[in-house]
C-alpha positions, 0 to 999 in steps of 0.5 A: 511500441516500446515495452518498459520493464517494471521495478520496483523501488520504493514509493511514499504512500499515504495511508490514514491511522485510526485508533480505537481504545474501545475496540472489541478485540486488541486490535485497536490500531486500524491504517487504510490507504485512501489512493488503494482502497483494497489496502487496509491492515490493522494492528495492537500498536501503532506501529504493528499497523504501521508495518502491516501496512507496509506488507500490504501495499510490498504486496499489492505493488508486487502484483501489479508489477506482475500484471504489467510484464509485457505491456506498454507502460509509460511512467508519469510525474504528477505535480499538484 
């Protein structure tokens, strides 16, 4: 069994944005990742949410990456 090393590098992820201009607080921008359903973040602006997002899933992908140190991973392309 060989064990591959895990790093990072950077990865396009899709994520959908929301906005609601009636929301109860001023968080009116909400951007969720439909691949990672425990990815979620919010914003005032677009690209406040935007941003969170992205530390959400650094996060996420960080952790993961923790958990698979020392196991057998293999690293597959999927072609639609």
């Amino acid at each position: 069994m060989s064990m591959v090393k895990v790093k990072a590098h950077p990865q396009p992820v899709a994520v959908v944005v929301e906005h609601d201009p009636d929301a109860p607080t001023e968080y009116q921008w909400a951007v969720h990742c439909p691949a990672i359903p425990a990815c979620f973040s919010e914003g005032r602006t677009r690209e406040e949410a935007l941003q969170n997002i992205r530390e959400v899933l650094r996060e996420y992908f960080s952790l993961v990456g923790e958990g698979l140190q020392g196991q057998d991973v293999a690293i597959v392309e999927v072609v639609p």
